[in-house]
C-alpha positions as MATLAB code, in Angstrom:
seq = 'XXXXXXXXXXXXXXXXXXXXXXXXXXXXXXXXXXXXXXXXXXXXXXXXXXXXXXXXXXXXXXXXXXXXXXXXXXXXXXXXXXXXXXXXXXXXXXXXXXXXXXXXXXXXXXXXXXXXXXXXXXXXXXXXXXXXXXXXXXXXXXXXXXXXXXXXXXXXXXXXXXXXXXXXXXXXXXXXXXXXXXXXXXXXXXXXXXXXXXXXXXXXXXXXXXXXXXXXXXXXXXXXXXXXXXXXXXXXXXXXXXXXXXXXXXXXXXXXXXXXXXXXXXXXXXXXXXXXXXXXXXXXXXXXXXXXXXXXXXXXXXXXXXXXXXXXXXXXXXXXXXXXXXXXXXXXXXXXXXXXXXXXXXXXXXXXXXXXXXXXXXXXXXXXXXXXXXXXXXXXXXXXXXXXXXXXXXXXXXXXXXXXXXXXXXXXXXXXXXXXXXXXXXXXXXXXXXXXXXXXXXXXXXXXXXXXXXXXXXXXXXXXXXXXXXXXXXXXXXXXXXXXXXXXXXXXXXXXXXXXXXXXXXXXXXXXXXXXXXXXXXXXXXXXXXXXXXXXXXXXXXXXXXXXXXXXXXXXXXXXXXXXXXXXXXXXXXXXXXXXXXXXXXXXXXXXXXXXXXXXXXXXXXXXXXXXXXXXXXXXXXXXXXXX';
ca = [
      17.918   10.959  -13.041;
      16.631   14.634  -13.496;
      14.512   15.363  -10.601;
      12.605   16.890  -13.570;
      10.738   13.480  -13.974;
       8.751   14.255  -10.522;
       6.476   16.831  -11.691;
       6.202   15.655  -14.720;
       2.733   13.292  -15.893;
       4.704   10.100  -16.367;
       3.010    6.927  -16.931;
       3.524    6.659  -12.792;
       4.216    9.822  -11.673;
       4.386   11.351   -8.575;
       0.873   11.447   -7.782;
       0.568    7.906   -9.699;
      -1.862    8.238  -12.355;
      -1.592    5.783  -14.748;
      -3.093    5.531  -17.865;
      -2.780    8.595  -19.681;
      -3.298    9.621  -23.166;
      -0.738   11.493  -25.608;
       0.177   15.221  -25.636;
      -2.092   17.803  -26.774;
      -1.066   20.752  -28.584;
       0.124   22.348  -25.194;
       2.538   19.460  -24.212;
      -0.209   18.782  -21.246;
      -0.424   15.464  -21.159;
      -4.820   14.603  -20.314;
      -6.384   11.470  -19.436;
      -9.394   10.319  -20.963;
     -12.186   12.564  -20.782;
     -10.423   15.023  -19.277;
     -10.578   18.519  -21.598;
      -8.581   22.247  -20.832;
     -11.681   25.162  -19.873;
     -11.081   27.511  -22.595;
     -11.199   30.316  -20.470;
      -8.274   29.351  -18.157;
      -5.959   27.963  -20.983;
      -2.132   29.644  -21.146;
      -2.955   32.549  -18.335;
       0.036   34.190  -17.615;
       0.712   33.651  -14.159;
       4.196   33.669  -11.562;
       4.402   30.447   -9.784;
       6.277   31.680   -6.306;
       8.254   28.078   -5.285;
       9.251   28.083   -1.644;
      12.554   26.444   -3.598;
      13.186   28.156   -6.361;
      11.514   31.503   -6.185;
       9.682   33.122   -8.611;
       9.049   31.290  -12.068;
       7.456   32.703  -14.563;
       4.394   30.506  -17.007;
       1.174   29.298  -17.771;
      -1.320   28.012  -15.901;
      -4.050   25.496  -17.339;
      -7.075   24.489  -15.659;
      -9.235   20.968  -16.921;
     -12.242   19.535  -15.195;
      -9.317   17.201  -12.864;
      -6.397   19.238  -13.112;
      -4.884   22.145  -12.477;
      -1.323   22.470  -14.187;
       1.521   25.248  -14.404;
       3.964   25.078  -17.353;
       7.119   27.004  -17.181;
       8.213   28.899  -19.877;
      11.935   27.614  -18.891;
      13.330   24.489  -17.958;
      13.904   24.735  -14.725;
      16.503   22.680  -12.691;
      13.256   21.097  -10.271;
      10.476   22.237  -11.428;
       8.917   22.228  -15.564;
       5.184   20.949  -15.274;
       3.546   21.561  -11.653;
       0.253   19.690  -11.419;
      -2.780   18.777   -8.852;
      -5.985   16.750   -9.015;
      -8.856   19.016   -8.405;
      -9.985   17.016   -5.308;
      -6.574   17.403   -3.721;
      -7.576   21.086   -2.823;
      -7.878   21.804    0.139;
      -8.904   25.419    0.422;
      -8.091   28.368   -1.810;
      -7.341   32.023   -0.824;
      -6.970   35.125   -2.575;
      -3.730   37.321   -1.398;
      -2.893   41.034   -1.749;
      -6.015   43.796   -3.315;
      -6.300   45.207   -7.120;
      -4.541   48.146   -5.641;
      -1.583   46.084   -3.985;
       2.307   47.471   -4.581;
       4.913   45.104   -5.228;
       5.848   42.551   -7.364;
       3.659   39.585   -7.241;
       1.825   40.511   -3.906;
      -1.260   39.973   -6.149;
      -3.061   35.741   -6.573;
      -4.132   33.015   -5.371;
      -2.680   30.362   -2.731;
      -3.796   26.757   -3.123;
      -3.869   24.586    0.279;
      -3.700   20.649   -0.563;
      -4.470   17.723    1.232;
      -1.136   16.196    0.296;
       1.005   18.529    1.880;
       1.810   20.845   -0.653;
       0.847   24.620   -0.857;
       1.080   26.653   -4.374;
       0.988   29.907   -4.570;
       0.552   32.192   -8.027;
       0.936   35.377   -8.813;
      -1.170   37.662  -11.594;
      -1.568   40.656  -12.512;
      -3.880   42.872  -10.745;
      -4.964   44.403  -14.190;
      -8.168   43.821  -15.003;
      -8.518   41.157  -12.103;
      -6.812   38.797  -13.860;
      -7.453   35.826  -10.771;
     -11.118   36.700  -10.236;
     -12.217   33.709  -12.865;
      -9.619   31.600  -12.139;
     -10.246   31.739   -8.496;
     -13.918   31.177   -9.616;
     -13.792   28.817  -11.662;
     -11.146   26.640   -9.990;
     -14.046   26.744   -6.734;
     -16.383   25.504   -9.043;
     -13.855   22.742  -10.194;
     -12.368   21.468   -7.010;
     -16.262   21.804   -4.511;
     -18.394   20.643   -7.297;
     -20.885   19.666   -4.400;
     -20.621   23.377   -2.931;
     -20.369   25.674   -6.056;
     -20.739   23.346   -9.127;
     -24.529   22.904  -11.009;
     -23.623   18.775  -11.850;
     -22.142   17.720   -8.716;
     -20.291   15.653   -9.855;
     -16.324   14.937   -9.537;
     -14.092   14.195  -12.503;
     -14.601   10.421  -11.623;
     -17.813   10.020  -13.389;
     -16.254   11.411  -16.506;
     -13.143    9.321  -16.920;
     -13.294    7.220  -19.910;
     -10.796    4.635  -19.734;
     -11.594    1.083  -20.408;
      -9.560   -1.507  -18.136;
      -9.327   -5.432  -18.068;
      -9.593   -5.982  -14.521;
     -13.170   -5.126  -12.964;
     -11.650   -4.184   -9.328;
     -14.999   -3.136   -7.951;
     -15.288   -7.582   -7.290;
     -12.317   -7.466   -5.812;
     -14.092   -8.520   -2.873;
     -16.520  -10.647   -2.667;
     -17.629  -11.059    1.008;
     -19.254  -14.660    0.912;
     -15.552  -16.024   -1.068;
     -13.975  -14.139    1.991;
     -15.856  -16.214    4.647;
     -15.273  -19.128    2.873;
     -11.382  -18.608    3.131;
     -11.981  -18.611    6.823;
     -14.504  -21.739    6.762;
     -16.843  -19.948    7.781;
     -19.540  -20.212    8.477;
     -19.036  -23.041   10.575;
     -20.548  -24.664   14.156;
     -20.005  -21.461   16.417;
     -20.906  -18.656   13.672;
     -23.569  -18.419   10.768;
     -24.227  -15.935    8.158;
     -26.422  -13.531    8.163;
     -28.584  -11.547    5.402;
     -30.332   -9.422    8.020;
     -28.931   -6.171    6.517;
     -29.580   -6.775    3.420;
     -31.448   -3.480    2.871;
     -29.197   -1.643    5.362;
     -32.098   -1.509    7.424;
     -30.683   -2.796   11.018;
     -27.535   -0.468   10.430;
     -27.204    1.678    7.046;
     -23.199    2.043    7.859;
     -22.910   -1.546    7.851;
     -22.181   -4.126    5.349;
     -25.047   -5.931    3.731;
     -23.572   -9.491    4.545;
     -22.665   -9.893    8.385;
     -21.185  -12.856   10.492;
     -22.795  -13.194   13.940;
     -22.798  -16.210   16.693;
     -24.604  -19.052   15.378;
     -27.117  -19.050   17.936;
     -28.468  -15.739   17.949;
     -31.922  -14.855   16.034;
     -32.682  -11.705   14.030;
     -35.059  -10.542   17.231;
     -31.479  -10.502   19.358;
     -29.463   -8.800   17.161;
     -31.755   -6.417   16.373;
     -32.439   -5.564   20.537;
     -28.660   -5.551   20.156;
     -28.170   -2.900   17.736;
     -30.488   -0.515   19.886;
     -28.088   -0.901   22.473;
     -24.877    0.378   20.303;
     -24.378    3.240   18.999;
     -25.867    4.058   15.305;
     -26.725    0.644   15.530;
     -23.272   -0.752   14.746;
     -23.304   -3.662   16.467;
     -20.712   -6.977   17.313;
     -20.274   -9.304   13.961;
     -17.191  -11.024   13.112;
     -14.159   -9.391   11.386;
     -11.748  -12.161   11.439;
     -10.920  -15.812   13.508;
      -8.145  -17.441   14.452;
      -7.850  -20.667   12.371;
      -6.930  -23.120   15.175;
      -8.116  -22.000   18.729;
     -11.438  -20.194   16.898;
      -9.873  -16.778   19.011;
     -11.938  -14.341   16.932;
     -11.752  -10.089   16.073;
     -14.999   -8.876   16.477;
     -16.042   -4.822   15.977;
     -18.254   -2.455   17.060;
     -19.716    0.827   18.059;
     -20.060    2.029   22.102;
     -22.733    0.892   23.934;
     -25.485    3.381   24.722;
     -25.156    3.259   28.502;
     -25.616    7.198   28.924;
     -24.892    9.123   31.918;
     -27.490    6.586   34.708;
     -25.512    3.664   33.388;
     -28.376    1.776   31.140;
     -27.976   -1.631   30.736;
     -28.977   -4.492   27.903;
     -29.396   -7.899   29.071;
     -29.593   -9.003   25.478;
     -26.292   -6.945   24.852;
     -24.566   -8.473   27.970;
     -25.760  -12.342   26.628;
     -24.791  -11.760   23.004;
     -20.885  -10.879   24.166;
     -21.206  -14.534   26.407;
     -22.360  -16.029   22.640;
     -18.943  -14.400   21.303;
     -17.101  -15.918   24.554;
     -18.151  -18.981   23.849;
     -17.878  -19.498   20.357;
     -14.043  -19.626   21.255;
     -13.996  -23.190   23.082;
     -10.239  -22.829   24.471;
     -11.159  -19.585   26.780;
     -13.439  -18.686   29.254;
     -12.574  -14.639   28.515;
     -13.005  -12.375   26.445;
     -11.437   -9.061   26.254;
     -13.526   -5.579   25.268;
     -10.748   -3.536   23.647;
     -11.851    0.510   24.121;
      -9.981    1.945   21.441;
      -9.749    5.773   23.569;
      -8.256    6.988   26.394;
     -10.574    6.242   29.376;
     -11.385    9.421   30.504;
     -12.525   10.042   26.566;
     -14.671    6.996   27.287;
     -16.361    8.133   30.483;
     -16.482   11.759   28.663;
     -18.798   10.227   25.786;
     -21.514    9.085   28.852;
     -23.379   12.834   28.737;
     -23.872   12.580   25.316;
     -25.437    9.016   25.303;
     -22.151    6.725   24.639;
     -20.493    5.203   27.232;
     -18.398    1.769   28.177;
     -19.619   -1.826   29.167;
     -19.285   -2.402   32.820;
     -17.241   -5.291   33.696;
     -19.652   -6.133   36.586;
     -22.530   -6.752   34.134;
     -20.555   -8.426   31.695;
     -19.578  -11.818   32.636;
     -15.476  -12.636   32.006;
     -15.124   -9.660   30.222;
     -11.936   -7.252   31.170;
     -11.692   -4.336   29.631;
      -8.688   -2.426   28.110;
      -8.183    0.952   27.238;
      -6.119    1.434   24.052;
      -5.511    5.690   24.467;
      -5.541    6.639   21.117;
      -6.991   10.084   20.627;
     -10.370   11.000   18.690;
     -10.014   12.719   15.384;
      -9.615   16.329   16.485;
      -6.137   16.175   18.021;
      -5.132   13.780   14.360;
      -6.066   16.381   12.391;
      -4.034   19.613   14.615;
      -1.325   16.880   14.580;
      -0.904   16.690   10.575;
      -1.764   20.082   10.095;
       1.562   20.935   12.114;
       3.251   17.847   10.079;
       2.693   19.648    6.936;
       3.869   22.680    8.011;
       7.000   21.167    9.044;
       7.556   18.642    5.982;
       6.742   21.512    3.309;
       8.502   24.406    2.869;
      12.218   25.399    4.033;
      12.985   22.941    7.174;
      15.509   24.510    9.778;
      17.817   21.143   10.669;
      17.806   22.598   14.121;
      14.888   22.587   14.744;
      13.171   19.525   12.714;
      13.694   17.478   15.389;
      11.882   19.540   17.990;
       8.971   20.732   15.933;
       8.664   16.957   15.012;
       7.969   16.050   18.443;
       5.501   19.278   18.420;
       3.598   17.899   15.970;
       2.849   14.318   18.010;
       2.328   12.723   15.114;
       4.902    9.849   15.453;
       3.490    9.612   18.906;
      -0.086    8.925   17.523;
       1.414    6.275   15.066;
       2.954    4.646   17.992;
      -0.005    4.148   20.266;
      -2.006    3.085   17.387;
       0.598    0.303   16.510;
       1.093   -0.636   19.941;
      -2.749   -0.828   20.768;
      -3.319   -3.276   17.176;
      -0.283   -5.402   19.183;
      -1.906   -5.720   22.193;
      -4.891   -7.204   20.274;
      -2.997  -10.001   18.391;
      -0.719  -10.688   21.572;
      -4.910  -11.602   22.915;
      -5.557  -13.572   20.035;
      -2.215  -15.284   19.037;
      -1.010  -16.112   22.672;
      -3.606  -15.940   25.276;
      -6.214  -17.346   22.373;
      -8.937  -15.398   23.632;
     -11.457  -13.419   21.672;
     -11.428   -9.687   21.484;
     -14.218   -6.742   20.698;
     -12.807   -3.715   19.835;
     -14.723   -0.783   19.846;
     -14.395    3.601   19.906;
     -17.014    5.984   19.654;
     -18.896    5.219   16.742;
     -16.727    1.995   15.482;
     -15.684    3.704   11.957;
     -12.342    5.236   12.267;
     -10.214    3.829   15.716;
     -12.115    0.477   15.642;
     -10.802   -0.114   11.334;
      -7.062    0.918   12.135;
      -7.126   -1.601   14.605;
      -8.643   -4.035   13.087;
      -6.987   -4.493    9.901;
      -3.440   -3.765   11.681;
      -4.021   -7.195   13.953;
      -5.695   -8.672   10.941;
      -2.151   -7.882    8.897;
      -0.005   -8.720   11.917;
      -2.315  -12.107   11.924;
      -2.912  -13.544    8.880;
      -0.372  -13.500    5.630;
      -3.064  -13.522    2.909;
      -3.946   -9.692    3.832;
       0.044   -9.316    3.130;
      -0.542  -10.106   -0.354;
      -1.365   -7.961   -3.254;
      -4.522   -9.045   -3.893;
      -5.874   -9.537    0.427;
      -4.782   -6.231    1.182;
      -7.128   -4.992   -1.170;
      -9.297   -7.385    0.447;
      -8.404   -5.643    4.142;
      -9.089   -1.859    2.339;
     -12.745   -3.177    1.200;
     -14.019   -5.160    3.873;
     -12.530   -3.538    7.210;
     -12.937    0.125    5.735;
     -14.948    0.098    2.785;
     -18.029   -2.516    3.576;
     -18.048   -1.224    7.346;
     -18.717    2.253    6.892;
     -15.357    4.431    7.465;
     -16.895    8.035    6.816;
     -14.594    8.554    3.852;
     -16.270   11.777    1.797;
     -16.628   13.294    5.633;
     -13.299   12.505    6.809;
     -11.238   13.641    3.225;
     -13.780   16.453    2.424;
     -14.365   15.181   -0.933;
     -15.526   17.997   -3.069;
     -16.888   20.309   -0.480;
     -15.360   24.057    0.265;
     -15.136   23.277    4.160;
     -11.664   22.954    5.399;
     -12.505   23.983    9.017;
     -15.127   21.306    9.117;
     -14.673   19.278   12.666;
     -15.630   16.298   10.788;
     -11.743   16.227    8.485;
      -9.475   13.880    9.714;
      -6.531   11.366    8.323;
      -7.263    8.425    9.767;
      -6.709    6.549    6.820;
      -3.574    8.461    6.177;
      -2.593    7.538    9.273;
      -3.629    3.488    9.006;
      -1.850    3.575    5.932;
       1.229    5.170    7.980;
       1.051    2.679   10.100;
       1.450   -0.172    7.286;
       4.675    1.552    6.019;
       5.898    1.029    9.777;
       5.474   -2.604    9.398;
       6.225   -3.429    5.972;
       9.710   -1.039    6.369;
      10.366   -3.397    9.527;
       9.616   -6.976    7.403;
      10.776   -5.892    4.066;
      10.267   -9.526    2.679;
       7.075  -10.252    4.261;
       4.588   -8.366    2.132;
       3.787   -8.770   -1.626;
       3.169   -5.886   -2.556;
       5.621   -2.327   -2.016;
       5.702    1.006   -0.988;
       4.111    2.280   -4.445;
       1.401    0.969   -3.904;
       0.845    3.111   -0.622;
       1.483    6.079   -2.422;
      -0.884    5.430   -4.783;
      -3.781    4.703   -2.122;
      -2.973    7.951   -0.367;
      -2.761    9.942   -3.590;
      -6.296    8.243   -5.301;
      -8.255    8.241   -1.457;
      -8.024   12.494   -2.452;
      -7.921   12.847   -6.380;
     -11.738   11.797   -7.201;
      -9.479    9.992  -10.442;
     -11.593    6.317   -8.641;
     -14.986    5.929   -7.225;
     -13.683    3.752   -4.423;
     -13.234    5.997   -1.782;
     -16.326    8.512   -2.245;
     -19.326    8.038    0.087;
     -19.398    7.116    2.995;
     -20.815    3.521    3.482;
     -21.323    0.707    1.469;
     -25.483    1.308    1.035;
     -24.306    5.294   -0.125;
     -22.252    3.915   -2.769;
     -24.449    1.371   -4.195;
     -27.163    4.175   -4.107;
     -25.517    6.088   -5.730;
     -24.308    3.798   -8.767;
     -20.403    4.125   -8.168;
     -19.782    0.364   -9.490;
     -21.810    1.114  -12.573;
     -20.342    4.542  -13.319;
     -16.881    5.048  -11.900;
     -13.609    2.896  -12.179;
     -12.129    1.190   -9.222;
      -8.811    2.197   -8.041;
      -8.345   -2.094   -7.835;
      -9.062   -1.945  -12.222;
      -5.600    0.369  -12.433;
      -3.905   -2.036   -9.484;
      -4.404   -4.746  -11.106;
      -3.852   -3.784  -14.503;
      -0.441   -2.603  -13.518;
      -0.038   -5.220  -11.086;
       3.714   -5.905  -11.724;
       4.406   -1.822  -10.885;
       3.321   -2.781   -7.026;
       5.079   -6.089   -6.562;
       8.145   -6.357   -4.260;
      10.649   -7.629   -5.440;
      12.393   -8.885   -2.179;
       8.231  -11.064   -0.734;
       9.100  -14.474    0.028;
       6.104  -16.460   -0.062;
       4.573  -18.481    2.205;
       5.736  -22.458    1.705;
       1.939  -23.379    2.310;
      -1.833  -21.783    2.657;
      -2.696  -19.979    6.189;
      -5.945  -22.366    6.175;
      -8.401  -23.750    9.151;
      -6.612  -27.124    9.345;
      -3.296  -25.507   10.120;
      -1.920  -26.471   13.291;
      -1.102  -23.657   16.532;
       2.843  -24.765   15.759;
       2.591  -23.559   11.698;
       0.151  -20.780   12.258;
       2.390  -19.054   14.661;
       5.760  -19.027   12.112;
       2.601  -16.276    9.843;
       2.374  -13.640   12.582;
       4.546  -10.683   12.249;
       4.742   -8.500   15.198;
       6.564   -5.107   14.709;
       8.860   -3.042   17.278;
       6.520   -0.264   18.760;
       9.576    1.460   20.949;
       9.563    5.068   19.579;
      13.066    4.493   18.392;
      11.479    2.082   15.453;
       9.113    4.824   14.005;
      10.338    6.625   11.405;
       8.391    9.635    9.841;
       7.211    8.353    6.217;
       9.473   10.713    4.529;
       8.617    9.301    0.721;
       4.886   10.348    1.190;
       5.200   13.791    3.654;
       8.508   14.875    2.664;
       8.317   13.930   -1.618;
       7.647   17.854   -2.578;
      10.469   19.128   -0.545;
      13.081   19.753   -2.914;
      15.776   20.719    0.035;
      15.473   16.872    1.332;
      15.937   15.086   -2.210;
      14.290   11.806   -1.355;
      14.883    9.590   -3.943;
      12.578    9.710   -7.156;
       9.799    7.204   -7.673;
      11.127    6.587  -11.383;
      14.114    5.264   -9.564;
      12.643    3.285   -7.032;
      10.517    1.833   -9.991;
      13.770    1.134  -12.263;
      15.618   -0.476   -9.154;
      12.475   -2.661   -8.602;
      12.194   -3.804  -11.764;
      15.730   -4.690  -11.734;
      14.876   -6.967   -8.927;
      12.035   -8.396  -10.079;
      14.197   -9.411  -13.194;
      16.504  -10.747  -11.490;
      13.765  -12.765   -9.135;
      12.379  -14.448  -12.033;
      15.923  -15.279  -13.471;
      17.006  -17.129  -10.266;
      13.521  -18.703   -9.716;
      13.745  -19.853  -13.530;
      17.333  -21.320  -12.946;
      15.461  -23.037   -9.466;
      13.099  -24.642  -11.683;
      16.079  -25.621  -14.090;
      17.764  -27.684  -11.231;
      15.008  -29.462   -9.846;
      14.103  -30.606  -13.522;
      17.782  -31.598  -13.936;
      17.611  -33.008  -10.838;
      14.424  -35.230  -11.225;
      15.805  -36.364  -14.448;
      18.905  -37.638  -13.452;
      17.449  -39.569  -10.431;
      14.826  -41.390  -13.180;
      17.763  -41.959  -14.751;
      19.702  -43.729  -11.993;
      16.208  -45.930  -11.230;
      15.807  -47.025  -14.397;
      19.053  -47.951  -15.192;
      18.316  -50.863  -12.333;
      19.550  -48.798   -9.056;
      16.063  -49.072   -7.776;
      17.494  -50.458   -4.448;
      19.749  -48.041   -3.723;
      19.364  -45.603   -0.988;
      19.933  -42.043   -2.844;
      19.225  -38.781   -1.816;
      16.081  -37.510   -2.403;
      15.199  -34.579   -4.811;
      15.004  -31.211   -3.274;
      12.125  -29.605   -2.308;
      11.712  -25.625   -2.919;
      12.215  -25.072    0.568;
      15.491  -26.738    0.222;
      16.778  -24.821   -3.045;
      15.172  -20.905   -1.332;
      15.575  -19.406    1.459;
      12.391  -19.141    3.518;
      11.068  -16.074    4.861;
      13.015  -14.849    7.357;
      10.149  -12.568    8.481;
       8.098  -15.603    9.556;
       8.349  -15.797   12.930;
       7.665  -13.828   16.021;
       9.490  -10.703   16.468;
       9.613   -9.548   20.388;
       7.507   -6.229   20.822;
];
């Protein structure tokens, strides 16, 4: 396949937009409510690829897009495109009175690794209102009069509402809850006791509203311990939060202090509980002069604590900047594998994996309860979270649960996503940037490339998170809390990135899931629930860099397409349903024939019994305990 088709606006393409509309005039292909600025339509510009050199077209800017056309067709390169909101920062290079061929334009930083740099012509300052007006397009919230990204203005009209995708209440119920030890709770209702949180919260059943609420003064930005997930047989549960406020004189919180013995006990099979500190200690002990702190284990009865070591979002952010530099541009084989190590960022994925192991190892086999915790409890506290929540329970392995995991464990709790991707604002050096996501979504392509069969959905689908989280195409991932988002109307006027999911649902399926013989419910035995829990190999000889997301622009590595990955998976799909269909075929045949054989007066005879699916398929071989 011509490598052509990855920079090319394909029904999927390389960012993965779907849904677009025909051809204009121009041959650039526009999504609904998407229109070309008539000022920066067909400029004449020199598109400098790291790849191919120089290459000569036109550049078109919309209010999403920009694009470069070739006037050739190139071997790699024809249509070069990026959403708006994957810019990063934008520089001007070389004066009006600059020598030289194309010493004269504009370089374009993205978020997704890429960098683009065009030349013009320093006549008549041919960049000044393209650099000008592509600020205005890409900040809105810094330069632009409406504020508003391209999300509010894309008109397209799908069948699936994703923004009730989740629906925290159904999600409860799927864990029979609430139940004996744990109660629901409409407390925050108005995002009064904690505006990061979700409005609907699980807490032990026999706390009141006046504890929880002496509680929350005691953690940080009032974030504090409810229920993310329990254990369906020993009751073991996940429970997150924020840093208590303990300060440099080592305050204390009586009510704090009883409220983790509430979460102790509501797990009947331990007398423990472990406090799970996602940073390294001395981060921990740091975070004491500025108010933070750590629980002390003398205060808190049966409570060990463990520090986890992964680092805050400062050193994450040097760490991808350094990726980028590596994965884009012309790698030196010689040195890849030095300045990969440089960049730490396998090293970060590690200790992140290892630390969400160490929490279902707590849960799974010493059946005790957990509270995991960082600074704040938005960015550390969700990648650990949802990882031992995947690792734990197969529903979030499905198409449909992970989007689940995204919305409740990120979403609903408050994961600072317009401060963390820098949605529409011009402030790249801002301390505030960091891919944690990225990173938790790193971390899933770990595990699903380690249990190929044990997830629903494929690696498309990743892509297409990390692409949307930055292209302002979805309302899902602007704000930064659940209260900001309803505020601001995003269900009412923006699609969810879920809508396109699960429009296009059969474009994320993989084709190699083996499903689950039965349901991952409450009344499951310890012996069945353990043959769910998927526990991947955190040795740094099992992580791989994610070469289809950082490495996909570098046209010296060649990974393979995404049209091809989609053909082969179709392929296999196809043939899924064929073999399932023929399945079906025997059993019927089958079932028939022993009717048959009974009615024909062999009623007494001993025969063998018809097969059961488990009999006819192969079960998942990923179901079962993998050794750490």
């Amino acid at each position: 396949m011509n490598r052509n088709d990855n920079y090319t606006n394909s029904p999927l393409s390389p960012v993965l937009e779907i849904s677009l509309s025909g051809d204009n005039p121009d041959d650039i292909p526009l999504f609904p409510g998407e229109k070309i600025d008539s000022e920066i339509n067909a400029r004449e510009v020199t598109y400098i690829c790291p790849y191919e050199g120089e290459i000569r077209g036109h550049l078109y800017l919309t209010n999403y897009k920009l694009y470069f056309k070739s006037n050739e067709e190139h071997e790699k390169t024809r249509l070069v495109h990026v959403p708006l909101g994957t810019i990063k920062k934008i520089d001007k290079f070389g004066g009006s009175q600059t020598k030289g061929n194309n010493a004269y334009g504009i370089i374009i930083h993205c978020k997704d690794v890429r960098t683009l740099k065009f030349a013009h012509s320093p006549e008549n300052h041919s960049r000044r209102d393209v650099f000008e007006k592509l600020r205005q397009y890409a900040f809105p919230l810094t330069y632009a009069s409406t504020k508003n990204m391209f999300c509010f203005e894309f008109k397209v009209t799908y069948p699936v509402d994703g923004w009730s995708i989740y629906e925290p209440l159904a999600e409860y119920r799927r864990m029979n809850l609430p139940n004996e030890s744990w109660r629901i709770t409409k407390i925050n209702d108005k995002y009064k006791l904690c505006d990061t949180y979700p409005a609907i919260l699980v807490v032990p059943h026999n706390v009141t509203d006046n504890d929880l609420q002496a509680v929350a003064a005691f953690r940080s930005r009032a974030r504090l311990p409810v229920l993310s997930w329990i254990h369906p047989e020993s009751q073991a549960s996940i429970v997150r939060c924020s840093q208590p406020l303990t300060g440099i004189s080592g305050q204390r919180s009586t009510d704090d202090e009883k409220y983790i013995q509430m979460i102790m006990d509501a797990n009947a099979q331990s007398h423990k509980i472990f406090i799970m500190d996602a940073r390294p200690q001395t981060n921990a002990m740091a975070n004491r002069t500025r108010g933070g702190g750590l629980e002390n284990e003398h205060l808190y009865n049966n409570a060990e604590i463990q520090f986890l070591g992964i680092a805050s979002i400062h050193p994450m952010r040097e760490s991808l900047r350094k990726l980028t530099e590596l994965c884009y541009g012309n790698i030196d084989d010689s040195l890849f594998m030095l300045e990969l190590e440089k960049s730490q960022w396998l090293k970060h994925i590690q200790i992140i994996l290892s630390g969400a192991v160490r929490i279902v190892d707590k849960i799974e086999y010493q059946k005790t309860s957990v509270v995991v915790h960082c600074s704040d409890g938005w960015d550390r506290t969700s990648q650990l979270t949802s990882l031992a929540m995947l690792m734990l329970d197969p529903y979030y392995r499905t198409l449909t649960g992970f989007q689940v995991l995204i919305e409740k464990e990120w979403l609903s709790f408050g994961h600072k996503f317009a401060q963390r991707l820098g949605h529409g604002e011009d402030k790249s050096s801002d301390d505030n940037r960091s891919p944690v996501f990225l990173q938790w979504l790193d971390c899933v392509w770990q595990i699903q490339r380690q249990f190929p069969t044990a997830f629903e959905f494929n690696e498309t689908l990743l892509l297409v998170i990390a692409d949307h989280m930055y292209s302002c195409l979805f309302g899902t991932f602007l704000g930064n809390s659940e209260s900001t988002r309803k505020r601001d109307g995003l269900p009412q006027k923006t699609k969810s990135i879920w809508s396109m999911v699960n429009t296009y649902r059969d474009e994320f399926l993989n084709a190699c899931y083996t499903t689950a013989p039965t349901p991952y419910t409450i009344s499951m035995t310890a012996s069945s629930t353990k043959d769910y829990v998927i526990i991947p190999r955190c040795a740094a000889p099992f992580i791989e860099i994610w070469t289809s997301y950082f490495c996909r622009w570098n046209m010296n590595i060649s990974p393979q397409s995404i049209d091809q990955i989609r053909l082969r998976n179709k392929e296999l799909l196809a043939i899924r349903a064929a073999l399932q269909k023929k399945v079906e075929e025997l059993q019927n045949k089958y079932s028939r024939q022993s009717n048959a054989v009974s009615n024909a007066g062999h009623s007494n005879s001993s025969g063998p019994s018809s097969p059961s699916n488990s009999q006819l398929t192969n079960t998942n071989p990923n179901a079962r305990i993998v050794n750490i």
